[in-house]
N, C-alpha and C positions, 0 to 999 in steps of 0.2 A: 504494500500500500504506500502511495508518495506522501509525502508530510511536505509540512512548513520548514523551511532550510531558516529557522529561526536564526538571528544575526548573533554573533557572539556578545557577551553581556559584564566583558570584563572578569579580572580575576576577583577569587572572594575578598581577597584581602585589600583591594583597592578601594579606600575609602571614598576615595573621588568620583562627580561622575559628571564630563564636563558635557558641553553644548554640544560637541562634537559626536559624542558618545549618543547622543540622545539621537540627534541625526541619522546616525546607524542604525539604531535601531528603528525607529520610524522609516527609514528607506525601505529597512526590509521586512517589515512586516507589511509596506504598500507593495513594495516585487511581489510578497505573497500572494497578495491578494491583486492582483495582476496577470499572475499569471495563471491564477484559476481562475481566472475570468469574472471576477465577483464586482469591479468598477465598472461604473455605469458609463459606455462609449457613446457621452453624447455632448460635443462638442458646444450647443448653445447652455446646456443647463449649469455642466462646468463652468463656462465662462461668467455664466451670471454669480454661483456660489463663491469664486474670485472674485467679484467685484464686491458683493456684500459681504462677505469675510472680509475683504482687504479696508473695507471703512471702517468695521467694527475695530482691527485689531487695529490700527493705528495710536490709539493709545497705549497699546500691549506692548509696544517696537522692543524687543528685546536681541542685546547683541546673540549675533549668527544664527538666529533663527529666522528663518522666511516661512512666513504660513503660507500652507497650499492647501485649498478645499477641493473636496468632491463627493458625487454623488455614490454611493454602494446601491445596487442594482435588490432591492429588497425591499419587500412591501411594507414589514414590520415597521415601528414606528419608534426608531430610535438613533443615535448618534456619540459619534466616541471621536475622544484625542489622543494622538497618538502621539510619543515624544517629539521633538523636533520639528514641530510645529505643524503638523499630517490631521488634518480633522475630515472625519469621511461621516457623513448625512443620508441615513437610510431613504430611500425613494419615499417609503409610507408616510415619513416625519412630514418631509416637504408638503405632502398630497392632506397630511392630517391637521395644517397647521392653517388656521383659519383667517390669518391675516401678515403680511412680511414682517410685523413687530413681534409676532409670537416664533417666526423661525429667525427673525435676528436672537432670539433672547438664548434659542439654545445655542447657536454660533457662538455668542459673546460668552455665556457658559462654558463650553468648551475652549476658547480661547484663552480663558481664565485660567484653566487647567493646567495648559501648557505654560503662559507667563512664568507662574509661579512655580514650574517644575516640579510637580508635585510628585511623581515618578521618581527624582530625583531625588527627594524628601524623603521618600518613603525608602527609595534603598539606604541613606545615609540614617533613616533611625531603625532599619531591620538587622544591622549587623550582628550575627553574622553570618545569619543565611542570604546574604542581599544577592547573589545569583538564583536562587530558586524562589525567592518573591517574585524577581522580574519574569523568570519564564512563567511564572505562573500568573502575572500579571497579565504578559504579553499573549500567554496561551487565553486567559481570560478577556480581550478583549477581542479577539478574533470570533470568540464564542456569543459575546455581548452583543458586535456588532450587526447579527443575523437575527437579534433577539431570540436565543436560545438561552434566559435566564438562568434555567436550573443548571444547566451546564456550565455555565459564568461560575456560579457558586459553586459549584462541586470543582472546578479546579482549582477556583481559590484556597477552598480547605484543606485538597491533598497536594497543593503544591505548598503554601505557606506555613502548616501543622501550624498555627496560631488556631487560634480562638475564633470560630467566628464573629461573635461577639465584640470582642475587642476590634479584627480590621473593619467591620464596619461602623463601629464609632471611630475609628479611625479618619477611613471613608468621609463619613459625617460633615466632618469637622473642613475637608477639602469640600466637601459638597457646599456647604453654608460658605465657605474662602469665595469660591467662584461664584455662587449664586452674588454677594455682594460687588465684586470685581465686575462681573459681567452686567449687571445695574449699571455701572459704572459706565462701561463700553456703550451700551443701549442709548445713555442719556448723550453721550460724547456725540452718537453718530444720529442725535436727532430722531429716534424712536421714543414710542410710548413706552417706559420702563413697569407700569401696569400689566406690559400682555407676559413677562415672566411669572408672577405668582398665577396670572388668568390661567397659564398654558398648564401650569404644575395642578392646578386645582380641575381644570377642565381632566387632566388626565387621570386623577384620582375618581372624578365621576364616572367617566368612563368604565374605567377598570371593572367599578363596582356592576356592570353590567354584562363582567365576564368576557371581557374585550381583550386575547391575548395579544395586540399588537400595543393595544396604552400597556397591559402588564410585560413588555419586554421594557418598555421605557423606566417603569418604574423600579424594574428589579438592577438596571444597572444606574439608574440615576434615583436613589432611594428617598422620597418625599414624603414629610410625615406635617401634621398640623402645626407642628410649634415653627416646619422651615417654612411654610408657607403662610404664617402669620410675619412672620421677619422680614419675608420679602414687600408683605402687601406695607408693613409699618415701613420698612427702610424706603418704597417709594416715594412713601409721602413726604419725605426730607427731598425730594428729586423734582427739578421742572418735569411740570406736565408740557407734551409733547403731541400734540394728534398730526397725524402724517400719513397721507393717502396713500395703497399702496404701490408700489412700483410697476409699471406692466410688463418688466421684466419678469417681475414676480409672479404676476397673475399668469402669464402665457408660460413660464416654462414649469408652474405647476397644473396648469390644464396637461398640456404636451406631457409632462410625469404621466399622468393618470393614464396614458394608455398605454404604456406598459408596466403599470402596475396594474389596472384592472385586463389588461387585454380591452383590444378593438371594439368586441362587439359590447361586454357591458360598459363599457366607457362611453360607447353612442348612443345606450340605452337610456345613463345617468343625465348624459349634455342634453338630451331632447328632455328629459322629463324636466331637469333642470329647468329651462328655456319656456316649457310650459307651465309649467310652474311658479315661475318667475323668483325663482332660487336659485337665489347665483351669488357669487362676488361681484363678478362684472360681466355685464351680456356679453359683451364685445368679447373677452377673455372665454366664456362657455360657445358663443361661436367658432372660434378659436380653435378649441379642444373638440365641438364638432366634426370640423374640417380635419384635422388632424386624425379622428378614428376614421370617418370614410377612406382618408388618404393610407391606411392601415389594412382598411377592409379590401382595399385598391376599387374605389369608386370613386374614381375622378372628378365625374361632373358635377355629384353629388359632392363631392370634399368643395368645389371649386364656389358651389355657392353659396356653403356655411362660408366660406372664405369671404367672399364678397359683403355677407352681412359683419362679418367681423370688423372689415376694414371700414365700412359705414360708420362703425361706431367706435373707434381705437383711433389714436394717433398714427403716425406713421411709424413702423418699428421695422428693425432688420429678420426679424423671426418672421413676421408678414412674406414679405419678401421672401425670403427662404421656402416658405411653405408655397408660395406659389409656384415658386421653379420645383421646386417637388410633385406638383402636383401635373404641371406641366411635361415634367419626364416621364410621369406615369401615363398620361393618357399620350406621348409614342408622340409629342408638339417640341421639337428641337428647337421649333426659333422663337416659340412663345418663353423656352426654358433659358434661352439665351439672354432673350429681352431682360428676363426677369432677373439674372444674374446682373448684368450689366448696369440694370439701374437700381438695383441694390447699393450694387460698388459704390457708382456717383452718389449714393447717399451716405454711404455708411464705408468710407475709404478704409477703415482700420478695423472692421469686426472681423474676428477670425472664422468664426463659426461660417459666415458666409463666404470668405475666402476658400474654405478647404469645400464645401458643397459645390463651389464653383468647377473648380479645379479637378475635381472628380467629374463630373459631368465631361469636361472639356475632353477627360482623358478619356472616358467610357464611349466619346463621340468621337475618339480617333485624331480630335485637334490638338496635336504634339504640338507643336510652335509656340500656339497661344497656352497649353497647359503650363511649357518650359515657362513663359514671360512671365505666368501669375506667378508659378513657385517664386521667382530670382525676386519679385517683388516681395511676395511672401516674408519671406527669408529675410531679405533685407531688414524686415521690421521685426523677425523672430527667430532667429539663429538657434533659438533652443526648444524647438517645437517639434517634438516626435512625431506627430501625428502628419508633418508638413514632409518629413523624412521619407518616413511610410509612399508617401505620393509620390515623391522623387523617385523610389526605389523602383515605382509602377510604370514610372515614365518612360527607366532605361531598362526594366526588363527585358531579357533578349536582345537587346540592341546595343550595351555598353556594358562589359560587364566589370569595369573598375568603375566606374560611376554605380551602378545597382547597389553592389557589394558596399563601398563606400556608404551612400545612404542606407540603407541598411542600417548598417554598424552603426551610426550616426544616431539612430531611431534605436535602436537597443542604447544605446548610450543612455541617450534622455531621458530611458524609462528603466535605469539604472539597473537594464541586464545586463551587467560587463559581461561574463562569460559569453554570451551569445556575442556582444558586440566586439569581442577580439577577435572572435570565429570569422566575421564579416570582413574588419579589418587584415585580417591573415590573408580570406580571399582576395580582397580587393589588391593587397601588396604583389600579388600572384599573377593579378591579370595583365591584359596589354593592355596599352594608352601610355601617353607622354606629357600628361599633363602635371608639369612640375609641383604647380601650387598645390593641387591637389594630394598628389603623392607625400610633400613634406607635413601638409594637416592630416594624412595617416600614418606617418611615420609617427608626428607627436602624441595624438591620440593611443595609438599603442604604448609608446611610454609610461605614459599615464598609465592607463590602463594596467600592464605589464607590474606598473609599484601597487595598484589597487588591489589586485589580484592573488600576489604575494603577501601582504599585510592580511590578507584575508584566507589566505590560506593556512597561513603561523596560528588563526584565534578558529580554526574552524571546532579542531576539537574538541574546544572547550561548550560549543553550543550542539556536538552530537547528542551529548545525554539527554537534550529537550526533544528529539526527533519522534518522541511522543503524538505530542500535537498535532493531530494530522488537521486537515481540512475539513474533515465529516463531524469533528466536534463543533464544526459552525450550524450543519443542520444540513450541510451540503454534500454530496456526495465527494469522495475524495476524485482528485483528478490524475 
């Protein structure tokens, strides 16, 4: 059975546990969860959860850490931090959270987390088992993150042999640190700091309804009446705030919903919705109309919930996207082209519509113009795997020190070194004469070559976790 290639976690006897450390480990427990395919491959949702992560935490700014968010492909309805600033956002949470100030508050929570390295905290007062806290930490939030509670707990127990008892007043005490911190973030980035205890109390009602998607939330973020009195009193010391929500927000939590419910009861929901007259925002339930038809592959039908959405939405780059979507689907190249094009001119910098572009061009056989978008691409994001990946599509077959190179490039980014040396070796192997190129793999291998090595000296020491497999998440092992 394959496991978690869990990241080495230092020796026992090292009392320190820097930035750096913490990094590694959050690297690799996102490779894990990576390469079982458990992050959610969706280029606008991500992009939004970076941007409203990146406002919250700018009060956080803590040396050598860069927060990076994303979506976990999972209906449940929960959320975890991972060292080194890795904060992954269950699909279900998104899809359950009733307004952008209630999924800022867990963001900023979790952000809180990390700040104050609580990870860090906790191995420096576990000593001296502080290596089998963290794998059982780290084996525990792999388990948390799928909302598989009882198994969260059952590793913590038999990996920490503490009390459980005691780690969760432990727990507690960090729970209550970032519930306050994260207030903190909320009111900084101009949110209603209200919808944190709303969200923690909505989820307790919930629960009591035998809702195991709120009970994953509450079993790894434990909420009891005296923290959700602290929060509602700590607000009141806080400016009130009302702040409409974002239509990044409304549209890429419609677009959640249908691969969290699937297509068809998703178009089941937006119509009843729509008749109903129960919605957040019609234009946003239009929206996620268009988007299940476009699921269902009914074009026409996707195209005119579309039209009613645009009736009533500003202009957005998701709009646009989903029309050239929809446009490829109903077999219309120049309607799909249109559609790209005047996306661009509006929206010169979204990524998300840069690589749907770029994909189309390439799937339409227009090499030339796919090359120009990448060089452009690139140009403004030299560290974008996913732009790599396209590159690689570009010279398949046709160059293969170019393929190879990207490649390698794109496992870089997505800090598979192992695979991306392999690419790199190949691409060192092939013909072509292009100098620049050759000398940025020759250094990348360097690199690479020290990462590998350093990593192979600490592997050791993280076999004894090789426990942990993937199906303690809920998931089948891969």
């Amino acid at each position: 059975m394959s496991t978690y290639d869990l990241p080495d976690l230092g020796e026992v006897s090292d009392g320190s546990f820097t930035a750096a450390d913490e990094a590694r480990i959050g690297r690799g427990v996102v490779r894990a969860m990576r390469d079982a395919d458990e992050i959610a491959d969706d280029a606008e949702v991500t992009s939004y959860l970076n941007e409203l992560g990146g406002r919250l935490a700018q009060p956080a700014a803590t040396a050598g850490v860069n927060y990076s968010f994303f979506a976990v492909d999972d209906r449940s309805i929960n959320a975890f931090a991972l060292p080194g600033g890795y904060i992954g956002v269950n699909s279900g949470l998104i899809l359950s959270s009733q307004s952008e100030a209630e999924l800022a508050s867990v963001l900023a929570h979790e952000i809180a987390h990390v700040a104050q390295r609580h990870m860090a905290r906790m191995k420096a007062a576990s000593a001296p088992n502080q290596l089998m806290v963290l794998a059982a930490i780290l084996a525990g939030a792999l388990a948390a993150r799928s909302g598989n509670g009882e198994a969260t707990i059952g590793v913590l127990n038999a990996g920490i042999g503490l009390s459980i008892q005691n780690q969760l007043s432990y727990s507690r005490d960090f729970e209550r640190e970032s519930d306050r911190l994260g207030m903190q973030y909320l009111a900084s980035a101009g949110f209603d700091v209200r919808a944190m205890p709303s969200f923690f109390e909505r989820m307790q009602q919930v629960n009591r309804h035998n809702d195991n998607n709120a009970y994953a939330f509450l079993r790894t973020h434990p909420v009891t009446v005296e923290r959700i009195s602290e929060a509602q009193n700590r607000s009141l010391g806080l400016p009130l705030k009302m702040r409409a929500d974002s239509v990044d927000y409304l549209l890429a939590r419609e677009k959640l919903r249908v691969s969290v419910q699937g297509a068809d009861e998703a178009a089941r929901f937006e119509q009843s919705a729509l008749q109903n007259r129960q919605f957040l925002n019609e234009g946003a339930t239009w929206f996620g109309l268009a988007t299940a038809r476009l699921a269902q592959r009914r074009p026409s039908e996707a195209r005119n919930a579309l039209s009613e959405a645009k009736s009533r939405l500003p202009g957005h780059p998701m709009l646009f996207a989903l029309d050239a979507a929809i446009a490829r689907e109903a077999g219309d190249k120049a309607a799909a082209r249109a559609a790209y094009r005047a996306g661009r001119a509006a929206y010169p910098n979204n990524r998300a519509l840069a690589l749907a572009e770029i994909d189309f061009l390439l799937d339409a056989g227009e090499r030339d113009a796919a090359a120009e978008r990448l060089r452009e691409a690139l140009n403004k994001r030299n560290a974008d795997a996913e732009l790599y990946r396209l590159e690689a599509r570009l010279y398949a077959d046709q160059d293969r020190l170019r393929y190879h190179a990207a490649l390698g490039n794109a496992f870089y980014f997505e800090m598979r070194y192992g695979a991306a040396m392999e690419q790199f070796q190949l691409a060192n192997k092939a013909p072509g004469d292009d100098f620049y190129l050759r000398s940025s793999i020759e250094a990348r291998m360097r690199e690479l070559e020290k990462i590998l090595r350093e990593d192979k000296g600490k592997r050791g020491k993280s076999r004894s976790f090789e426990g942990f497999a993937p199906a303690a998440t809920g998931r089948p092992a891969r």
